[in-house]
Z-matrix of the N, CA and C atoms (Angstrom, degrees):
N
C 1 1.454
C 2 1.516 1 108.69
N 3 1.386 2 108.33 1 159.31
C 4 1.436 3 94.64 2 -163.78
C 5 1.886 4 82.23 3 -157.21
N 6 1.388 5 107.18 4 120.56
C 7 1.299 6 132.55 5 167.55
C 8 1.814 7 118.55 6 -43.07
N 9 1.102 8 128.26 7 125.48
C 10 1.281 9 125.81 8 -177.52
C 11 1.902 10 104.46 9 -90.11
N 12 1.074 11 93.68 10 -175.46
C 13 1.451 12 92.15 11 171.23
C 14 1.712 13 112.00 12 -77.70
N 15 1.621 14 113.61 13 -41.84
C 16 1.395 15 103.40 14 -177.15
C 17 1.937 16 114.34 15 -78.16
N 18 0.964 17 111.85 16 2.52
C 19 1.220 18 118.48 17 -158.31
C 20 2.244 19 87.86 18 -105.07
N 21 1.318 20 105.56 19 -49.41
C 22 1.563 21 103.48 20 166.70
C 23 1.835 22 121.32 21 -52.95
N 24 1.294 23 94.28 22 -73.52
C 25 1.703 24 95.92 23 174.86
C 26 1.414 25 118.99 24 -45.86
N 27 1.811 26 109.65 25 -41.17
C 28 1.592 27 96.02 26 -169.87
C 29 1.520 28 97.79 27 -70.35
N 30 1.188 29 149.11 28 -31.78
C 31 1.351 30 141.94 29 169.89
C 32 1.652 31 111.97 30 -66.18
N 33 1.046 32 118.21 31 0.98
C 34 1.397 33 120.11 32 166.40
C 35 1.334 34 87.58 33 -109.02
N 36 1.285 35 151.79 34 -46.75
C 37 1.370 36 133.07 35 -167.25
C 38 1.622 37 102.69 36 -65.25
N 39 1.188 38 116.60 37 -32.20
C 40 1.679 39 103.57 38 -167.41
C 41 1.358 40 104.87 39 -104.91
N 42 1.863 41 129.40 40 10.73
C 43 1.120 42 104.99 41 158.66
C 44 1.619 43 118.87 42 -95.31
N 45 1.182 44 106.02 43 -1.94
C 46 1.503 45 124.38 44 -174.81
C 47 2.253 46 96.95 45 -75.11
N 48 1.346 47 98.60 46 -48.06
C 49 1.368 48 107.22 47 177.25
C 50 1.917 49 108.73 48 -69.42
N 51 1.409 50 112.18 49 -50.93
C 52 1.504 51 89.40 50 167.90
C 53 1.521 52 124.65 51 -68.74
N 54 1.386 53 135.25 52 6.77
C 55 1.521 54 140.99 53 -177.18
C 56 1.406 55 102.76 54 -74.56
N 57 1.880 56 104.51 55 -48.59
C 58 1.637 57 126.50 56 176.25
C 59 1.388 58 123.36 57 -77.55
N 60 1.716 59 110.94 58 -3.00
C 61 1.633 60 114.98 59 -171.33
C 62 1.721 61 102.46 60 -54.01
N 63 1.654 62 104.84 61 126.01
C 64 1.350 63 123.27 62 -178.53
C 65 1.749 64 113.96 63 55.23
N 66 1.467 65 114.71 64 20.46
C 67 1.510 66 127.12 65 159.76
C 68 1.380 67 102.55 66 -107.41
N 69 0.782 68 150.84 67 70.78
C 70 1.643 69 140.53 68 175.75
C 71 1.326 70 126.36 69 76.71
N 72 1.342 71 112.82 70 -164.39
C 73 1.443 72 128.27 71 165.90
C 74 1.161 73 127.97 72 -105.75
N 75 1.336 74 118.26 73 170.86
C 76 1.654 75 121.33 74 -162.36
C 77 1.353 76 91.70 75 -131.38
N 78 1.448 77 133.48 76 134.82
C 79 1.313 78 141.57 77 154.84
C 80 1.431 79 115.37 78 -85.49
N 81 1.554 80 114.39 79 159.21
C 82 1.140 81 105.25 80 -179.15
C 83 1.344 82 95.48 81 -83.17
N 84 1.303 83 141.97 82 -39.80
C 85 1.493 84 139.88 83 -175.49
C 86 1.717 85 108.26 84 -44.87
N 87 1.176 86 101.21 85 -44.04
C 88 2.033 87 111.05 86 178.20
C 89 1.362 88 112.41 87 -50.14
N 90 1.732 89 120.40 88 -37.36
C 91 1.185 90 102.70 89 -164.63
C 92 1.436 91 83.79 90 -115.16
N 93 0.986 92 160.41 91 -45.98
C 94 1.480 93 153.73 92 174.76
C 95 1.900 94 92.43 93 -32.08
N 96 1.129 95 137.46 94 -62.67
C 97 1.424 96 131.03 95 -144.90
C 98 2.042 97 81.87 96 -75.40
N 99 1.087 98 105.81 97 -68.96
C 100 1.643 99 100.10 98 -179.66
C 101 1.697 100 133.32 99 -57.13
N 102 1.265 101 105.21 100 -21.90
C 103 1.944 102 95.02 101 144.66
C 104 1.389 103 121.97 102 -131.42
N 105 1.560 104 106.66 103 48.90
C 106 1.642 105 109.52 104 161.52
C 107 1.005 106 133.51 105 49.81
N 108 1.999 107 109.91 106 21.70
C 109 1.404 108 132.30 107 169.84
C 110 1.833 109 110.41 108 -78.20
N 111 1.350 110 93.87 109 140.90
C 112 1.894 111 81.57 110 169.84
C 113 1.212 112 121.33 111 -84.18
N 114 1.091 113 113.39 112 143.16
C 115 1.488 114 123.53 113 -151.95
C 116 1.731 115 108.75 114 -85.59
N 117 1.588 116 118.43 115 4.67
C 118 1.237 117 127.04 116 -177.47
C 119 1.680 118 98.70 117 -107.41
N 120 1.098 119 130.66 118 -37.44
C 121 1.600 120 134.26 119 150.76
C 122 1.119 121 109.42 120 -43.39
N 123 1.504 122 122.42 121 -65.76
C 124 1.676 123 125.17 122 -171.18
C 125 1.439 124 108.68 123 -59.67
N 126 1.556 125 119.49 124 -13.85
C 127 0.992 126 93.85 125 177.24
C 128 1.528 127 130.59 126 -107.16
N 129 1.153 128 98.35 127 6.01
C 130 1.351 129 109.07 128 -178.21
C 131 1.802 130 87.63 129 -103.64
N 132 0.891 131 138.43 130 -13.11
C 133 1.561 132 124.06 131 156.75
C 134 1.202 133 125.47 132 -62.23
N 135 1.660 134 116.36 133 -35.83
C 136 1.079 135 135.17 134 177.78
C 137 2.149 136 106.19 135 -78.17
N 138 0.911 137 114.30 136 -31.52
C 139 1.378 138 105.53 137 166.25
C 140 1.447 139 124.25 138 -86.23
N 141 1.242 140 112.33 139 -7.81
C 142 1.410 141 121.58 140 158.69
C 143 1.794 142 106.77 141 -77.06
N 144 1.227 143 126.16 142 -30.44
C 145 1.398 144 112.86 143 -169.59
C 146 1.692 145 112.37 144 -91.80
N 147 1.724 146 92.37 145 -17.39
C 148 1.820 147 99.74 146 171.67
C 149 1.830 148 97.65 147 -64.60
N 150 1.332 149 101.83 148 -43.93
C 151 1.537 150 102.16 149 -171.68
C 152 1.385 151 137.16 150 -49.19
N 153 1.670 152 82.41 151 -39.83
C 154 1.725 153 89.70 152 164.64
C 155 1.865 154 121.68 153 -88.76
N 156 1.296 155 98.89 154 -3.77
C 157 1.625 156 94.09 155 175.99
C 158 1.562 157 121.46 156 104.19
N 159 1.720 158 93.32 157 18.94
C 160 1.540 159 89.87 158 -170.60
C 161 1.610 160 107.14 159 -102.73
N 162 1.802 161 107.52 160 -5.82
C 163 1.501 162 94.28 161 -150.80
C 164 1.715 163 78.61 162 -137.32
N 165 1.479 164 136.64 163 167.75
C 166 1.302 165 153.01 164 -178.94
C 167 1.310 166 92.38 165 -143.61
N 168 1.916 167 99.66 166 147.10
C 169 1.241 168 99.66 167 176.90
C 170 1.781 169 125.19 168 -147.09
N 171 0.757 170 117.67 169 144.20
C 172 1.722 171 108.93 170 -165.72
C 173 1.695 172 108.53 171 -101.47
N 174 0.855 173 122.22 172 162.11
C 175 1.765 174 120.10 173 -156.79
C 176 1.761 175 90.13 174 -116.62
N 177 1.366 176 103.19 175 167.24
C 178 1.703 177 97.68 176 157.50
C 179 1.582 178 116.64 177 82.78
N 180 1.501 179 108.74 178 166.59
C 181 1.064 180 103.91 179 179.21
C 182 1.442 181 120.76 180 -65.75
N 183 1.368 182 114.58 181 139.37
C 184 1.803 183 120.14 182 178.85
C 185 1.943 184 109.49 183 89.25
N 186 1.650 185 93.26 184 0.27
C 187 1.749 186 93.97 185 160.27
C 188 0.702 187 141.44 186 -44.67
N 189 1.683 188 126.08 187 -170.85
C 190 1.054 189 122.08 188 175.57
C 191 2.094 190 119.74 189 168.37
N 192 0.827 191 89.39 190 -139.74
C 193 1.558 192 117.78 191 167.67
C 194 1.114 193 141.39 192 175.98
N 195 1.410 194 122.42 193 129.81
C 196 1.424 195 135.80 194 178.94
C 197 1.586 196 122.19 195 -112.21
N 198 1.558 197 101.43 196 166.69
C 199 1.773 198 102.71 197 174.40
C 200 1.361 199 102.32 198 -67.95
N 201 1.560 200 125.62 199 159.45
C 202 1.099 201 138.55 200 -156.52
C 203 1.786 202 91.94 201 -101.82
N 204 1.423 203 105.61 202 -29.93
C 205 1.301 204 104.59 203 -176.09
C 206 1.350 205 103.25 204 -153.26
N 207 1.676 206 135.48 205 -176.46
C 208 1.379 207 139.68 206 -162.52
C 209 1.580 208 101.03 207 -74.19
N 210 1.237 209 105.53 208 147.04
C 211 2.052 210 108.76 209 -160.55
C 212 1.808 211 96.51 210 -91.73
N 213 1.708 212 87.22 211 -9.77
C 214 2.153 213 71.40 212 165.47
C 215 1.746 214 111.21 213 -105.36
N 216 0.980 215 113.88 214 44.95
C 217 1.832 216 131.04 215 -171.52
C 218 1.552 217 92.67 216 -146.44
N 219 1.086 218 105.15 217 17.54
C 220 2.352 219 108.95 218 178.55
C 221 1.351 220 96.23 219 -153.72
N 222 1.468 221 113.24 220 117.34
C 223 1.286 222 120.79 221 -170.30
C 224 1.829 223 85.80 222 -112.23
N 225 1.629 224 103.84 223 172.70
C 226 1.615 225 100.31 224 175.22
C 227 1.640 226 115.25 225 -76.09
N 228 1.389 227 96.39 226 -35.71
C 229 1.489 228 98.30 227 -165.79
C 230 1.606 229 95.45 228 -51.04
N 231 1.506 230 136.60 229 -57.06
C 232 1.216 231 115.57 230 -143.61
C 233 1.964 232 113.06 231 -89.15
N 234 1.754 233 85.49 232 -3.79
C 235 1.726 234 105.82 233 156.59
C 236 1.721 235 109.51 234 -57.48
N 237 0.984 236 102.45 235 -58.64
C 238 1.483 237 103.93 236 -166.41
C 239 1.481 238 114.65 237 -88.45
N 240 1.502 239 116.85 238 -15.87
C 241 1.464 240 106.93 239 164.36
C 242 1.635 241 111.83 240 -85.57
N 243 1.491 242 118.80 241 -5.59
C 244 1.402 243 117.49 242 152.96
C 245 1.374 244 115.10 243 -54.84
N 246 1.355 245 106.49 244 -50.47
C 247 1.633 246 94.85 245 -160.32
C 248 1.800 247 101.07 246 -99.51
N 249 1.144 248 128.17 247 -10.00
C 250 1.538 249 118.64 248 177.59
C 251 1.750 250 99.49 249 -108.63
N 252 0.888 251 106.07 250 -45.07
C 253 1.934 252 101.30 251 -169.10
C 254 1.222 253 94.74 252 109.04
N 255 1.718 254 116.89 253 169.31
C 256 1.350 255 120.33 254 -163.00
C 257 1.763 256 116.69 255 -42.92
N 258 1.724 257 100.71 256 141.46
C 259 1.408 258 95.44 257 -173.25
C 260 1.691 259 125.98 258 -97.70
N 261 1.304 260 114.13 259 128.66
C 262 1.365 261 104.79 260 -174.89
C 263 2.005 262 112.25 261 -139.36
N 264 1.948 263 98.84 262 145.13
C 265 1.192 264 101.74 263 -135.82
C 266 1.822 265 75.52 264 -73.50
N 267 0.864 266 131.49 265 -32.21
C 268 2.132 267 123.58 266 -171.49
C 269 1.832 268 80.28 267 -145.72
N 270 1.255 269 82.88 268 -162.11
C 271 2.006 270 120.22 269 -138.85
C 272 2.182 271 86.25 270 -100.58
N 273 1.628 272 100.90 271 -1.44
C 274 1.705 273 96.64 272 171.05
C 275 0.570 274 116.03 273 -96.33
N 276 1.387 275 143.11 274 -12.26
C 277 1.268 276 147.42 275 -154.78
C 278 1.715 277 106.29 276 -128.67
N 279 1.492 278 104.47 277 24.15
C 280 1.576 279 102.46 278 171.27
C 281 1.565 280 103.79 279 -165.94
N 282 1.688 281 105.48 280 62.23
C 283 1.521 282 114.24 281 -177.43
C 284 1.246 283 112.50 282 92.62
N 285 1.746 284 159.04 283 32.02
C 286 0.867 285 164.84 284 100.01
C 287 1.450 286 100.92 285 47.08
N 288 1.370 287 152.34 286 117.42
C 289 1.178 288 129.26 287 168.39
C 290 1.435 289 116.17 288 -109.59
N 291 1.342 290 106.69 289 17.24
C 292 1.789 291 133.33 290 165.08
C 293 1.274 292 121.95 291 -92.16
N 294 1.299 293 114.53 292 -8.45
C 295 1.553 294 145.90 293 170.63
C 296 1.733 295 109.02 294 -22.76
N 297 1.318 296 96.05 295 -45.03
C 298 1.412 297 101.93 296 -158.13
C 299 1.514 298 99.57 297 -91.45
N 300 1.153 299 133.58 298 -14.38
C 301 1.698 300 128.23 299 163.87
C 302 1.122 301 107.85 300 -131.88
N 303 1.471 302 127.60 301 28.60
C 304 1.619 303 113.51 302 152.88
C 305 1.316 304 117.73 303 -114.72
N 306 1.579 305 109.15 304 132.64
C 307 1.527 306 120.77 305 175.84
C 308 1.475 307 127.52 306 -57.76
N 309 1.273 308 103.32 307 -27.18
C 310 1.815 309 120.23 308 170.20
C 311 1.362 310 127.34 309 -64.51
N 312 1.143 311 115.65 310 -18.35
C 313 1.420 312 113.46 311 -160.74
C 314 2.014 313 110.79 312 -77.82
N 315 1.265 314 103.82 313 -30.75
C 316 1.465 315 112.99 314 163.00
C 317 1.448 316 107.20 315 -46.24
N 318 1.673 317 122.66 316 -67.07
C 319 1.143 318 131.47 317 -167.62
C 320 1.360 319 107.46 318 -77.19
N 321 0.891 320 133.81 319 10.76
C 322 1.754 321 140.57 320 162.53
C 323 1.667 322 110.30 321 -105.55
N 324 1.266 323 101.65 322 -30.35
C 325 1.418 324 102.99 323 160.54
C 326 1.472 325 131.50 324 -58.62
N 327 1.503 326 89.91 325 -53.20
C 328 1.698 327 115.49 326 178.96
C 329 1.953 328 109.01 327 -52.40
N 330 1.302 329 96.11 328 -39.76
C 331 1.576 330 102.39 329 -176.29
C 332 1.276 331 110.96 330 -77.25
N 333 1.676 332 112.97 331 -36.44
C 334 1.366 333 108.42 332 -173.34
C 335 1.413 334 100.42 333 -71.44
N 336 1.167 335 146.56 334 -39.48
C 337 1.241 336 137.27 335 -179.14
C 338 1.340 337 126.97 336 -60.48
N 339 1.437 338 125.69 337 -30.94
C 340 1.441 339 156.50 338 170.10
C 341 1.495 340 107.54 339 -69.73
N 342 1.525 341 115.69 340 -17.67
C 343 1.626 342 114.59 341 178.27
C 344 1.577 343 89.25 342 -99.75
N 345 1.032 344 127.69 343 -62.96
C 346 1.327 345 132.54 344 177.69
C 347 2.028 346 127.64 345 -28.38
N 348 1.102 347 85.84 346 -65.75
C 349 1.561 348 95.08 347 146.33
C 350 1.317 349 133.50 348 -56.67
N 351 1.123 350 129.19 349 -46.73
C 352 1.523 351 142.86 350 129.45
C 353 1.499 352 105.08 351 0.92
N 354 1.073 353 97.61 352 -84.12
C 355 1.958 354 128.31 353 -167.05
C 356 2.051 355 94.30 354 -54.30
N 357 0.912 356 97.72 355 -55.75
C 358 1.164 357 106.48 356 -167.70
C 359 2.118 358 114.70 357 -63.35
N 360 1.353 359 93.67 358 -12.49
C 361 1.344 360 109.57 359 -167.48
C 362 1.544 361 93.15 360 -95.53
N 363 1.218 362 135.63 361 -51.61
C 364 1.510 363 148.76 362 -177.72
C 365 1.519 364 117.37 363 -56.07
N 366 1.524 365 114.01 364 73.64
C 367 1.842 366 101.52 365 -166.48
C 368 1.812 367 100.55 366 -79.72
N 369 1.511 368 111.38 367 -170.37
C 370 1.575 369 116.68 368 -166.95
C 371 1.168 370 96.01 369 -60.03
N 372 1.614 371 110.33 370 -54.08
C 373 1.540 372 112.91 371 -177.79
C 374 1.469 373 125.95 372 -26.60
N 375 1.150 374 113.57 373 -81.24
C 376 1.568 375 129.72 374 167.43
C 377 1.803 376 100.68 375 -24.03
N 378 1.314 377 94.86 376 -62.17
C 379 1.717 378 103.09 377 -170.96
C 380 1.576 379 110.46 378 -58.59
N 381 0.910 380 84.04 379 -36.58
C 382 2.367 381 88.58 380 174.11
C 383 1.302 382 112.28 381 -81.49
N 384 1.217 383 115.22 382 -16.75
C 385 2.011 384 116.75 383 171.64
C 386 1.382 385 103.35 384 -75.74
N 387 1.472 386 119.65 385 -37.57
C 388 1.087 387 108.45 386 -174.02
C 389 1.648 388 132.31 387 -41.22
């Protein structure tokens, strides 16, 4: 699996927001100026993540955005199966049509599930300590 650009930043947008959980707000200008994202991209990433329910947001001067809820109750996996749809580590593990004479596809299974769980183990929190 391999991270897109909106799928990187919005996990940089929400570990920057769990660092601030119940300290304030996060602008999109704050984190765009500190990792050199454009802030007209970020923001339409950032209205995709209000969309799904991960992020609340206040209008006006002294705005911002926050987690919608505690960043260890938001794991990545269900971050990133928001924004990609079910996750899979290659092209075997989501209809294979070699299925029927390749020996690998179990053991691509086995991994994809083992990353998944993975993902699922890693909440914002953890990811914003980093």
């Amino acid at each position: 699996m391999h991270l897109t650009r909106i799928e990187d930043y919005s996990l940089i947008f929400l570990g920057e927001l769990a660092k601030k959980w119940k300290n304030g707000l996060v602008s999109v200008s704050q984190v765009s100026n500190k990792y050199h994202i454009s802030p007209i991209f970020l923001n339409k990433i950032v209205r995709e993540l209000v969309r799904g329910g991960f992020l609340k947001s206040k209008e006006g001067k002294g705005g911002g955005y926050a987690l919608s809820k505690d960043p260890k109750k938001i794991n990545l996996k269900e971050v990133l199966e928001f924004l990609e749809g079910q996750l899979h580590i290659n092209a075997c593990t989501s209809g294979c049509d070699k299925a029927m004479f390749c020996g690998y596809q179990k053991v691509w299974e086995k991994l994809n599930m083992r990353f998944q769980r993975e993902l699922e183990k890693i909440t914002l929190k953890e990811f914003g300590d980093l």
